[in-house]
C-alpha positions in Angstrom: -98.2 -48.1 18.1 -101.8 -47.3 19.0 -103.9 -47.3 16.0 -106.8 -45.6 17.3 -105.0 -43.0 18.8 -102.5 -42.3 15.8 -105.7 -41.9 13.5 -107.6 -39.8 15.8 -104.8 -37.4 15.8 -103.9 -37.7 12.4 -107.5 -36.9 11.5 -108.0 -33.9 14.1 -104.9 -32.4 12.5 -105.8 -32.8 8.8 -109.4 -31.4 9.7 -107.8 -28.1 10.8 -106.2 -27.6 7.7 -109.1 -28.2 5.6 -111.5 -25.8 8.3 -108.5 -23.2 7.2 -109.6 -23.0 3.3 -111.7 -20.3 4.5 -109.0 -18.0 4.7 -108.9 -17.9 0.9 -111.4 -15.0 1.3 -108.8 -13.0 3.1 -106.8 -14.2 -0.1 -107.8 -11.2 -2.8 -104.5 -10.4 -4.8 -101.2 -12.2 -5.6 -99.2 -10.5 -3.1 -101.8 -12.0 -0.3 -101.4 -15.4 -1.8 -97.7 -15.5 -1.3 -96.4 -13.3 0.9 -99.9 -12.3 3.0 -99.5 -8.9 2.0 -96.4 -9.0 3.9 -98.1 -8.6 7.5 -96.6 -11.4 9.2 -95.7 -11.1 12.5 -93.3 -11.9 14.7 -94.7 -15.0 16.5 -96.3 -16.4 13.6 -92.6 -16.0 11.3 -90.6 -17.5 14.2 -92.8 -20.7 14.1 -93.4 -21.4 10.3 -89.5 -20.7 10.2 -89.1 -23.4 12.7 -91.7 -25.9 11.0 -90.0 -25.4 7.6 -87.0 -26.8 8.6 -88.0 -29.3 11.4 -89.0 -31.4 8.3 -89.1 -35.9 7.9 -84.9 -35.2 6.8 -84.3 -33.5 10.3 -85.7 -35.9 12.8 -85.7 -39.4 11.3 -82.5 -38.5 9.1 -80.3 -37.5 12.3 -81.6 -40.2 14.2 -80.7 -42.6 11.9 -77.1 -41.5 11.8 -76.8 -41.1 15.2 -77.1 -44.4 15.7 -73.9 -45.9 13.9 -72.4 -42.4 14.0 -72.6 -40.9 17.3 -72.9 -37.3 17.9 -71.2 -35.9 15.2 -74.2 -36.2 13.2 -75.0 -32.5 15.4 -73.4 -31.2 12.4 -76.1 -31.2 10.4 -78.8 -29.6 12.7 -75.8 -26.9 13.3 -76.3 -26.0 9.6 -79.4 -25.2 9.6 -79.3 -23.4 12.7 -76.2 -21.7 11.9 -78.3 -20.3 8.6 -81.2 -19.2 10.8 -79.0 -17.2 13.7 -77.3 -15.7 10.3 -80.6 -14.8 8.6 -81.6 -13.1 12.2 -78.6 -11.4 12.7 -79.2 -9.1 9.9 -79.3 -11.2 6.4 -82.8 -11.5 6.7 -83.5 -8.2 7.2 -81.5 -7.0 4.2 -83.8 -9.4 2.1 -87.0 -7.9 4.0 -85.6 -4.8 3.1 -85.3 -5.3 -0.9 -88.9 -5.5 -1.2 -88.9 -8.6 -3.5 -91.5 -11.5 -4.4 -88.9 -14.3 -4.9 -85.1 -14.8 -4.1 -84.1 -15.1 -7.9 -85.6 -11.5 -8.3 -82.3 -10.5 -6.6 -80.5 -10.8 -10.0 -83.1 -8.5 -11.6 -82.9 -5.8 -8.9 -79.3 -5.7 -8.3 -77.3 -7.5 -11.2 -80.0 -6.1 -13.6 -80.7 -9.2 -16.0 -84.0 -11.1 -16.1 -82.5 -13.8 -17.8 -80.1 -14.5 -14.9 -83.1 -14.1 -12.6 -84.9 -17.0 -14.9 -82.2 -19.5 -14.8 -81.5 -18.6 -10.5 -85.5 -19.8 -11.0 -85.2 -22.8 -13.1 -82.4 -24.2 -10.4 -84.4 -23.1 -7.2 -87.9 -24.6 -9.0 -85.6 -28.6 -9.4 -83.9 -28.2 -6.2 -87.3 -27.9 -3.6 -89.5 -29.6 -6.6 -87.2 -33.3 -5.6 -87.3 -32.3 -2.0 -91.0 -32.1 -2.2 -91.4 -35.1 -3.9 -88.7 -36.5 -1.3 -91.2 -35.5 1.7 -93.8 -37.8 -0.5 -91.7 -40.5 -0.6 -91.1 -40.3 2.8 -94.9 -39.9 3.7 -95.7 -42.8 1.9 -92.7 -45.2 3.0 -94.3 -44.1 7.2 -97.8 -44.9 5.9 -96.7 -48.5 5.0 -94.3 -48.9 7.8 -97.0 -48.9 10.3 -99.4 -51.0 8.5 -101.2 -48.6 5.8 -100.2 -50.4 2.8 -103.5 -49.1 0.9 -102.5 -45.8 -0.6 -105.5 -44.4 0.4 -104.6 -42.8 3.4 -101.7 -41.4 1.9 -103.2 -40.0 -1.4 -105.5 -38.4 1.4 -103.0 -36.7 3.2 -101.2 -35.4 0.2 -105.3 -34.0 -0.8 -105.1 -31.8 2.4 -101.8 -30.6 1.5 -102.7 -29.4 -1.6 -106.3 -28.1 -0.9 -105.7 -25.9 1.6 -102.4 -24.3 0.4 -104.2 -23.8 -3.0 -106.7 -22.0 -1.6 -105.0 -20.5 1.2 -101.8 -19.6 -0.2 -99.3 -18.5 2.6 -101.7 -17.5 4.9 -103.3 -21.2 5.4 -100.0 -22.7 5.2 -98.5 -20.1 8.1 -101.6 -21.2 10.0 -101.2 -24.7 9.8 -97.1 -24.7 10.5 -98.4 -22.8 13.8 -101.0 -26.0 15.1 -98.5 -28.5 13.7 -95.0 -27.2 15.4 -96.8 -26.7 18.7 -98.1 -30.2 18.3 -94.5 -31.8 17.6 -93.1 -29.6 20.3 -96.0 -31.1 22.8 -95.3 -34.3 21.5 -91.5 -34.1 22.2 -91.9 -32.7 25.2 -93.7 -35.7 26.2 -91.2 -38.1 24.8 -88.5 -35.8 26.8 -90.4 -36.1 30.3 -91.2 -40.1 29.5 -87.5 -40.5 29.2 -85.8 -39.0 31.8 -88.7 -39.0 34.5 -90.5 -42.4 33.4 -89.9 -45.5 32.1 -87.3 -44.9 29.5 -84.7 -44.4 32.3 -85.3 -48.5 33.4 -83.1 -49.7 30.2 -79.3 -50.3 30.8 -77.3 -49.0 28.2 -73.7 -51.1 26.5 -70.4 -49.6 27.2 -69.9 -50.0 23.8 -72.2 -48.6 20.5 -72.1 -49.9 17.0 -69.9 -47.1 15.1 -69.3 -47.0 11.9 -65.7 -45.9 11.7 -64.6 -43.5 8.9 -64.2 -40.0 7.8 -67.8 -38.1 8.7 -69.4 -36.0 5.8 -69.4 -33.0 8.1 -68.5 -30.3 5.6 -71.4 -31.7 3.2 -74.2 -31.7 6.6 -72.9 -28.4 7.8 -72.1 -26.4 5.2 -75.2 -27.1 2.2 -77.8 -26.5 4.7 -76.1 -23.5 6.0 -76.0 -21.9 2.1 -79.2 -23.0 1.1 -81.0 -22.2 3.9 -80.1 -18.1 2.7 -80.6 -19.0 -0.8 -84.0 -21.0 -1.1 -87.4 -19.4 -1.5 -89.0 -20.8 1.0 -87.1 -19.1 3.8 -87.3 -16.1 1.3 -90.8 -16.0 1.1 -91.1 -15.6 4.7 -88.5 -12.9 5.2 -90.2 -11.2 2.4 -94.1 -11.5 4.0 -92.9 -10.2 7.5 -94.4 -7.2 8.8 -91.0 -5.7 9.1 -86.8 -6.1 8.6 -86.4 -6.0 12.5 -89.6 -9.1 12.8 -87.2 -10.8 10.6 -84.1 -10.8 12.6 -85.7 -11.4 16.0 -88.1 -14.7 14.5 -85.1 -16.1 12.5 -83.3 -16.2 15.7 -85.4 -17.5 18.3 -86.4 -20.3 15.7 -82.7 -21.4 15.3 -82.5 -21.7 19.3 -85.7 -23.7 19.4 -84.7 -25.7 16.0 -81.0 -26.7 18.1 -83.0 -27.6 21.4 -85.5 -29.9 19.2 -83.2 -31.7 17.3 -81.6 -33.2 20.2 -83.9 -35.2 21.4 -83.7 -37.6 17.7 -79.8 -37.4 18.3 -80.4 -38.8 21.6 -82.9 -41.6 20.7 -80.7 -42.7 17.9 -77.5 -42.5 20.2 -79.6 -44.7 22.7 -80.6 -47.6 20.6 -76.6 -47.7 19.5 -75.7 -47.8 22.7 -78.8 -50.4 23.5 -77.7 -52.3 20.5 -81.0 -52.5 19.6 -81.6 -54.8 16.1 -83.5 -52.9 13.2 -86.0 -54.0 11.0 -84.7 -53.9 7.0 -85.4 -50.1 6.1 -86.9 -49.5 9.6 -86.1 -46.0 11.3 -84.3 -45.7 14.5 -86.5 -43.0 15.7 -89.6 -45.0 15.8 -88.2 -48.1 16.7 -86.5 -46.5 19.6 -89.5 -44.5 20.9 -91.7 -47.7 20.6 -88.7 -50.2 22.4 -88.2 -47.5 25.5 -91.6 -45.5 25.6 -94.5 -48.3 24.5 -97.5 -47.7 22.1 -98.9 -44.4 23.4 -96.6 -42.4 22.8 -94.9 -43.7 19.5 -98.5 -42.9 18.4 -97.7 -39.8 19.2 -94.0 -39.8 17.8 -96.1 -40.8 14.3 -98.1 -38.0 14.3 -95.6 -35.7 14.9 -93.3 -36.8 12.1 -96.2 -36.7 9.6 -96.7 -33.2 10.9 -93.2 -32.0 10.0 -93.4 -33.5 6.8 -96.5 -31.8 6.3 -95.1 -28.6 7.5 -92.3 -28.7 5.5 -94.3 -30.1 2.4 -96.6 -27.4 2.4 -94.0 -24.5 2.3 -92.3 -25.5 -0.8 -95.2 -26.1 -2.6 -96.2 -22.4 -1.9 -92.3 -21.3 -2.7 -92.6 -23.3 -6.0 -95.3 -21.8 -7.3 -94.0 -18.5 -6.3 -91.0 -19.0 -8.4 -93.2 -20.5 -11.9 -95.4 -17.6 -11.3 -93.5 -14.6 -10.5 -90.2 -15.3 -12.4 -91.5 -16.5 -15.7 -93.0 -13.7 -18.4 -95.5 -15.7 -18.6 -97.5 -15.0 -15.7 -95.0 -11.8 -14.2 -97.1 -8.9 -15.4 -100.9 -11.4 -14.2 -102.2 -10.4 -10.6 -104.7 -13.1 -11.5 -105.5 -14.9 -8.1 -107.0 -17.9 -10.3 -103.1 -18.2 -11.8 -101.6 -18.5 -8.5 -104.2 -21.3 -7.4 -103.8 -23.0 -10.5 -100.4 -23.2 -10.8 -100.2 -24.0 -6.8 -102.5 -27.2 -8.2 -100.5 -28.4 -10.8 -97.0 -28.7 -9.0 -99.1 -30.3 -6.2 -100.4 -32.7 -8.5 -97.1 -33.5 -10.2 -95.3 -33.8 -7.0 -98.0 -36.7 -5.8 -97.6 -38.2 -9.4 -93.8 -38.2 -9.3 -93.9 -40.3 -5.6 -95.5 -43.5 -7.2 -93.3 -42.9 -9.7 -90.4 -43.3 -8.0 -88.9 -44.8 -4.7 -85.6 -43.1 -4.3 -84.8 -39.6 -4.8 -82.2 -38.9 -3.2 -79.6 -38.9 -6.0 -81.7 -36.1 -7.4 -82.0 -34.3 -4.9 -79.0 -34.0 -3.6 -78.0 -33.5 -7.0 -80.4 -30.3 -7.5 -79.1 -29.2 -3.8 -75.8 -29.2 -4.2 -76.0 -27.8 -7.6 -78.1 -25.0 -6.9 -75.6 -24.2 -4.0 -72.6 -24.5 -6.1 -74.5 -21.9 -9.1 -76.3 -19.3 -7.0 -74.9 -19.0 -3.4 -72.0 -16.3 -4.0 -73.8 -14.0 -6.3 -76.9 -13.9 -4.0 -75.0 -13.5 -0.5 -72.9 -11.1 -2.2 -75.9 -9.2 -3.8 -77.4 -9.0 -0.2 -74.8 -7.9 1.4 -73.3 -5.3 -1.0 -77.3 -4.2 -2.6 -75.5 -3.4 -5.5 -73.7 -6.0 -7.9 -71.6 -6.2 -11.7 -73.9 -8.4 -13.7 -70.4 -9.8 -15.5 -69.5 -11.2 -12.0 -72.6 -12.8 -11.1 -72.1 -14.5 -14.9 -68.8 -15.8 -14.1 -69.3 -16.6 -10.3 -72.5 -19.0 -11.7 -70.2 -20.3 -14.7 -67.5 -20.7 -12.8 -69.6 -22.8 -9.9 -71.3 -24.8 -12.4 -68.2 -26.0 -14.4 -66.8 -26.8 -10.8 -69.6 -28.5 -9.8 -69.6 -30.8 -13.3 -65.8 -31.4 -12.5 -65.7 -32.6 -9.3 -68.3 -35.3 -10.4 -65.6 -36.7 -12.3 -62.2 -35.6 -10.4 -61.9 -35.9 -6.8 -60.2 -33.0 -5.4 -57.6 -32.7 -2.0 -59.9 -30.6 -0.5 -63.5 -30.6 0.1 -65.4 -30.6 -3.7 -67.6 -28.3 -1.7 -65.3 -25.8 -0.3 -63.4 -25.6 -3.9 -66.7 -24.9 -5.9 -67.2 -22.0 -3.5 -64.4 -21.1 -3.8 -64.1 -20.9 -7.7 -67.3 -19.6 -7.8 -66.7 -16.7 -5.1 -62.7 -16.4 -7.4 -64.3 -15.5 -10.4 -67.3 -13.5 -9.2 -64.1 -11.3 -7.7 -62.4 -11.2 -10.9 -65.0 -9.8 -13.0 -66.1 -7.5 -10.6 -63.0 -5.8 -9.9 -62.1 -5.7 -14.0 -65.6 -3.7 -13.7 -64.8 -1.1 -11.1 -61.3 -0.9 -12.9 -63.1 -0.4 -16.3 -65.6 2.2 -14.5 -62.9 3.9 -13.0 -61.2 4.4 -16.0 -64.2 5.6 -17.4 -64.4 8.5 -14.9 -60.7 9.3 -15.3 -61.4 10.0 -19.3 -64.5 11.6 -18.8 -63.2 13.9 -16.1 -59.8 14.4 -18.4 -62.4 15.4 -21.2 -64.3 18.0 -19.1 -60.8 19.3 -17.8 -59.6 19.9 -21.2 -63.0 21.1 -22.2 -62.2 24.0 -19.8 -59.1 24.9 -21.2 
């Protein structure tokens, strides 16, 4: 890697950022804080869609499975681009539609109960709070593995971060997704041409890659990104700022079309060092070591940049969706249109996020932990509140019991089928249950009353 070059970059792209604070004076109410007084348009939606979940998990993660596992690993890409072509094919516009602040407000509006609506915010607050300090960890481990080892640098970029979303809000952090997914898109477009045009296509590739044989985790890559890409506030943020239910649909969808064509390329480059056989350093990432074997020092500089970017991007957007959730869902601060709240709250989680990365150096049980469990608990009572707009608060009760206790259980039990599809599947059983004992119990209701009117009458 070029040193010079990776720091003039990474400096030209965190000046931007800052340059953006000024937007906080476009920034006068709570509603412009988080949703931008839901006025974003199409172009601008389609690309912070895309930089949300083009995040450090997405490129460096599916490389690194590529590379003992083939192309299978293009089930978790699918996932997430499945969920996007679903939010644009009308999901997103039924959200848009509802009017809300915050995902969890669904169990206010339709299943009328705020304290369901508190607890859907409690789960969603863990789940992206560990995937934000995940993006930290990541940061910081990228810093070091190219020869950073001060903090410095990182505890700089993580300033930025929280500066200009504090006070920027959405609007700064929509802003920002747009340089930095036009930068990673440049960048891999580079990386593409280099490749197949230049002198990438001079290695000789083995007959034979390094596999690891075994059953692949497909159902888990495919199927929790999928769910929690419709369940999580920080796609729900954005389908709740755009400018309208049809900007929704058409952003979501040309963002999962771009989000499948981008991930390809770290499928590729972690298929081709399999296939080169080429030796990794302890804890190194395919990606980088394969851009910097095939492509030289220019353009892994590049690659770096790019990476930091999408952690950034995705970084950002959950600090803005957590502090959505701690300040719109909680009494506390629900009836405040206080601007300072916002920006103060946006501060603290930032700040507890950067404390909780020297803290620890693995997250990953945690997070996958919150992830799943936040799945498991809110994933049938939301998609079914969407779709329907109406709901049985009773069901939504026993579809979130009946997910948790199957989540607990299959920690302990191991299942025939997939632990994922069965807690689903429990969850979605006695969401069913309750609500048809409730149109039962209402129709019996009518049946008496209309009896009682009939012999009124008489």
């Amino acid at each position: 890697m070029n040193t010079a070059i990776f720091l003039i970059i990474l400096g030209a792209m965190l000046f931007f950022p800052l340059w953006l604070c000024k937007t906080s004076k476009e920034t006068k109410s709570q509603e412009d804080f988080f949703l931008m007084g839901r006025r974003l348009p199409f172009l601008g939606l389609s690309l912070t869609m895309l930089a949300t979940q083009l995040g450090g998990g997405a490129l460096m993660g599916a490389a690194d499975e590529a590379y003992t596992r083939g192309w299978g690993v293009l089930f978790y890409p699918l996932g997430m681009v499945l969920g996007l072509l679903i939010l644009g094919l009308g999901f997103g516009a039924r959200l848009r539609s509802f009017k809300l602040t915050t995902v969890p407000e669904i169990f206010e509006k339709i299943y009328q109960s705020k304290k369901l609506r508190q607890v859907a915010a409690l789960l969603s607050i863990l789940s992206l709070f560990f995937i934000l300090v995940a993006q930290g960890i990541a940061a910081k481990k990228l810093f070091i593995a190219i020869g950073f080892d001060s903090f410095l640098l990182f505890i700089l970029f993580w300033s930025v971060l929280i500066s200009y979303t504090v006070f920027g809000g959405l609007r700064a952090v929509v802003k920002t997704d747009i340089l930095q997914i036009l930068f990673i898109l440049s960048s891999f477009l580079m990386i593409a041409c280099a490749l197949f045009f230049g002198e990438g296509r001079s290695y000789t590739l083995s007959d034979k890659a390094p596999l690891i044989e075994g059953h692949l985790p497909w159902i888990t890559w495919f199927l929790m990104p999928l769910l929690f890409m419709l369940i999580e506030q920080d796609m729900g943020q954005r389908c709740f700022a755009a400018k309208t239910p049809k900007t929704v649909s058409s952003a979501a969808f040309t963002a999962g079309i771009i989000l499948l064509l981008t991930t390809l390329l770290p499928i590729y480059l972690g298929r081709r060092a399999g296939l080169m056989n080429l030796p990794l350093p302890a804890g190194g990432s395919v990606l980088i070591a394969s851009v910097g074997s095939l492509l030289g020092p220019v353009l892994s500089s590049f690659l770096m940049a790019a990476i930091l970017m999408a952690i950034l991007s995705t970084a950002d957007s959950l600090l803005c969706s957590i502090s959505s959730n701690l300040v719109c869902d909680f009494p506390l601060f629900q009836h405040s249109e206080s601007l300072a709240s916002s920006r103060v709250m946006t501060l603290i989680v930032g700040l507890s996020a950067l404390v909780m990365v020297f803290l620890f150096k693995d997250v990953v049980p945690m997070l996958m932990f919150s992830y799943e469990l936040s799945v498991s608990v809110l994933a049938i009572p939301i998609i079914m509140g969407v779709v329907r707009k109406k709901g049985e608060r009773k069901a939504a009760i026993a579809s979130m019991i009946s997910g948790a206790l199957s989540f607990i259980l299959f920690k302990f039990v191991t299942p025939p089928l997939p632990k994922e599809v069965l807690t689903l599947l429990f969850s979605a059983c006695g969401f069913c249950l309750f609500f048809f004992i409730g149109e039962m119990g209402k129709n019996g209701m009518k049946q008496i009353v209309k009896a009682e009117n009939k012999h009124s009458h008489d």
